[in-house]
C-alpha positions in Angstrom: 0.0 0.0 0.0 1.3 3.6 -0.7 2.0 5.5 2.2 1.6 9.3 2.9 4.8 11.1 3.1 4.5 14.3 5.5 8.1 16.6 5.5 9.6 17.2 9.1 8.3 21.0 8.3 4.9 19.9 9.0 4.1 20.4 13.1 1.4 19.5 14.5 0.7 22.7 15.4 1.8 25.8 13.8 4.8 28.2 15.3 4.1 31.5 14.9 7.0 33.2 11.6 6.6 35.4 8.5 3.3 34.3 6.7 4.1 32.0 4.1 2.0 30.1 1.5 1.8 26.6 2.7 1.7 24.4 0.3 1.2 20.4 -0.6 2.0 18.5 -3.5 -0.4 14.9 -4.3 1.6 13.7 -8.0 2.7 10.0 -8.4 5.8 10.4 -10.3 8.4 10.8 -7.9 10.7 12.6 -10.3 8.5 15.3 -11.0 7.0 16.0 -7.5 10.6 15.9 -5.8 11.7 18.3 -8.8 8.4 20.9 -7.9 9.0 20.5 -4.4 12.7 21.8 -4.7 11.5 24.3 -7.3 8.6 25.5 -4.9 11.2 25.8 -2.1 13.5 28.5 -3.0 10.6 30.9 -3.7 10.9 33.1 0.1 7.0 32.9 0.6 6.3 29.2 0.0 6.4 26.3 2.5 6.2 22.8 1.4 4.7 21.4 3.9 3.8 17.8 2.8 3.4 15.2 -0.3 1.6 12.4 -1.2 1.8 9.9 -4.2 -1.4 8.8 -4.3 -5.3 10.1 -4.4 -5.9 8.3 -1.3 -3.9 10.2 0.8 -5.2 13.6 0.5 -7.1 14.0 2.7 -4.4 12.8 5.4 -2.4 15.4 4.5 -4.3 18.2 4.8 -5.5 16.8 8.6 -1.7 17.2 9.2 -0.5 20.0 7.6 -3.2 22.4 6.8 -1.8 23.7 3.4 -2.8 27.2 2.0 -2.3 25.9 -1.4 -2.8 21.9 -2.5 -1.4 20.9 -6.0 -3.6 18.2 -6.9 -2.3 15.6 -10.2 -5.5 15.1 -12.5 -4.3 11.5 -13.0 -3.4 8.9 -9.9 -3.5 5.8 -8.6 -6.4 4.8 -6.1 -8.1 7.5 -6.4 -8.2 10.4 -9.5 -8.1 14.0 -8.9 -11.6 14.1 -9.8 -12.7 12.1 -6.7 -10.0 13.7 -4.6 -11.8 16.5 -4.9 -15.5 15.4 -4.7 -14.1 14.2 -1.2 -12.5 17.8 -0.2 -16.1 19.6 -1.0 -17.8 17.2 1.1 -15.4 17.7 3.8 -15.4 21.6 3.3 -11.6 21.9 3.5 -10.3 25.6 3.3 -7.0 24.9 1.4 -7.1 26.0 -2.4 -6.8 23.3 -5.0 -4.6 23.9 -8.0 -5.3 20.8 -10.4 -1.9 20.3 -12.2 -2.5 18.0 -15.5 -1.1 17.0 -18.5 -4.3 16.7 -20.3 -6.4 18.8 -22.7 -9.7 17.3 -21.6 -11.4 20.7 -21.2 -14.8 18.5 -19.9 -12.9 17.3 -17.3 -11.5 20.8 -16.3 -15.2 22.0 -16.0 -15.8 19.4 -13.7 -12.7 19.9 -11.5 -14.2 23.7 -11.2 -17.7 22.7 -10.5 -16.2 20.6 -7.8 -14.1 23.4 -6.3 -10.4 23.3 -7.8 -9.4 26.9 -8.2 -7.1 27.0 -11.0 -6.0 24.0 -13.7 -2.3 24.5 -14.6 -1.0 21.9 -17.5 2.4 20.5 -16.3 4.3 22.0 -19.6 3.4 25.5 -18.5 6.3 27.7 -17.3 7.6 27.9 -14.2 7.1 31.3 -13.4 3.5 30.7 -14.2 2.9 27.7 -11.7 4.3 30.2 -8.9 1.9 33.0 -9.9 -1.1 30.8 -10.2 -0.4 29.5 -6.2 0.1 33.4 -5.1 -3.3 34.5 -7.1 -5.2 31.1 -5.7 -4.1 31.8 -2.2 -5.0 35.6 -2.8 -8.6 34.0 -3.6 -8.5 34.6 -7.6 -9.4 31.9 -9.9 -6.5 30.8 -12.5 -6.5 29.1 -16.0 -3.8 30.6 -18.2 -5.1 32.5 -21.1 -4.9 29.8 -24.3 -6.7 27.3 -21.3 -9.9 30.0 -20.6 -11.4 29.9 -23.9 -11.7 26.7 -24.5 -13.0 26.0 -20.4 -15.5 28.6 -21.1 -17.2 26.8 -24.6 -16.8 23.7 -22.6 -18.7 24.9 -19.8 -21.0 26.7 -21.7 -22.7 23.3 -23.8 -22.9 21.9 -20.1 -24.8 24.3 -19.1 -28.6 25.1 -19.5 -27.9 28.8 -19.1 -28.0 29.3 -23.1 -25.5 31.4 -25.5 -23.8 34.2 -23.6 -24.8 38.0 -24.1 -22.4 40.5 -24.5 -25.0 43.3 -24.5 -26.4 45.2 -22.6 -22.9 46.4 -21.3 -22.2 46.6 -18.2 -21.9 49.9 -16.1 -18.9 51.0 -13.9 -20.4 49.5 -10.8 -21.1 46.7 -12.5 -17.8 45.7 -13.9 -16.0 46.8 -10.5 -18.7 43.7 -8.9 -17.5 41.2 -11.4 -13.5 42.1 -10.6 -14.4 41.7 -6.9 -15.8 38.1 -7.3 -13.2 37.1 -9.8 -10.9 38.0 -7.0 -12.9 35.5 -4.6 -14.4 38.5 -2.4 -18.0 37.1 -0.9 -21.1 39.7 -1.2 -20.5 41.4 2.5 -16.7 41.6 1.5 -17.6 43.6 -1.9 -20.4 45.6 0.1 -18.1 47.0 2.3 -15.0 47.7 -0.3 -17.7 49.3 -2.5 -19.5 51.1 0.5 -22.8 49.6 -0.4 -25.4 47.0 1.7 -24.8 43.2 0.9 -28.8 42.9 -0.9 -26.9 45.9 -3.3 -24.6 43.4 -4.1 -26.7 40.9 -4.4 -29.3 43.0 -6.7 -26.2 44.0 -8.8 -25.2 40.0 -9.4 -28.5 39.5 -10.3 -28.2 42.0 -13.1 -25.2 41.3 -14.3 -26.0 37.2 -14.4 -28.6 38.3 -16.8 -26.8 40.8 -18.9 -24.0 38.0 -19.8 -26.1 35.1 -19.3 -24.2 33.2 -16.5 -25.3 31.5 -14.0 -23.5 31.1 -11.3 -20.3 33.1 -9.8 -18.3 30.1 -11.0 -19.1 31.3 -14.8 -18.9 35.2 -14.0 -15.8 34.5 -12.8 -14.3 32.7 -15.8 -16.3 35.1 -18.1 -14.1 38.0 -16.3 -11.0 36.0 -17.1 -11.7 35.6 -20.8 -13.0 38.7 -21.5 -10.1 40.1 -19.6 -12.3 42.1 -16.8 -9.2 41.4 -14.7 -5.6 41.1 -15.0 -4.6 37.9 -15.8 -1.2 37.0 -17.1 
């Protein structure tokens, strides 16, 4: 049986230093998730706290080591990604998944979003990419790097019964500041209060703008914002 293998940073309870981005790697090749790990290390702000080499073993992991950030492999023995995930959302965990992958299934990326991964990253993508996408994730953004978006969004759009997307009316000032906001993962009080306006505001403004682009959900707006370039993505 594969085991779970924890690194001596992880304590059982954490010591008080500098904030860093705490981060856990799930990947079967041993090669490639030794390689990331020493990669990930000599950024100042990360902290690998803990690997695993199987889908089983998740959820240990995060009981042990409560990452910030998990990088989760699409593919694995035992258990896939997929159902990695589907047992995260039940649990409610609070760390960010990125789904690292060296597939183009863009079905299966709409899944892994519907069941809460926060960003896909294929594994030929650039280096300096991968440690972007773990800072905007842990900053509560959602990632897919521009080629990936369009693709994720036609995808997500035929398994949906929202209909064709509507680029018109536009939307207004306030409008557009909303959908940065939630594509930054800032919850309705959060934006009321940046914004200086009551949550049911918010709430009446999501409503709108769900209509105007034909969305429906913030999942969508979100990626919608990323395509269309409503917030700065790399």
């Amino acid at each position: 049986m594969l085991e779970a293998k924890v690194s001596e940073s992880c304590p059982n309870s954490r010591v008080p230093t500098k904030a860093k981005i705490r981060i856990a790697i799930a990947d079967d090749h041993p090669i490639f998730r030794d390689g990331l790990c020493r990669l990930l290390s000599l950024e100042k702000d990360f902290d690998v706290v803990g690997q695993v080499e199987d889908g089983l073993h998740v959820s240990e992991v995060l009981q042990q080591c409560d990452p910030d950030i998990l990088l989760l492999d699409l593919n694995m023995p035992g258990l896939s990604g997929l159902a990695a995930l589907q047992r995260l959302q039940a649990a409610s965990s609070r760390t960010r998944v990125i789904l690292l992958t060296a597939s183009d299934n863009q079905h299966e990326f709409v899944q892994a979003l519907k069941l809460g991964s926060c960003g896909i990253v294929q594994k030929q993508t650039a280096t300096e990419l991968l440690i972007d996408s773990i800072r905007r994730v842990n900053a509560g953004e959602i990632w897919l790097d521009n080629r990936m978006t369009a693709e994720v969004m036609k995808a997500f759009a035929k398994s949906s019964d929202s209909g064709p997307r509507r680029e018109k009316p536009l939307l207004s000032d306030r409008e557009k500041e909303i959908v940065q906001l939630v594509a930054q993962g800032f919850r309705n009080k959060e934006i009321g209060e940046k914004l200086f306006i009551s949550e049911q505001t918010v709430k009446n403004h999501l409503h709108n703008i769900f209509d105007k682009l034909g969305v429906s959900d913030r999942l969508e707006l979100a990626l919608y914002a990323i395509h269309h370039r409503l917030i700065d993505q790399t």
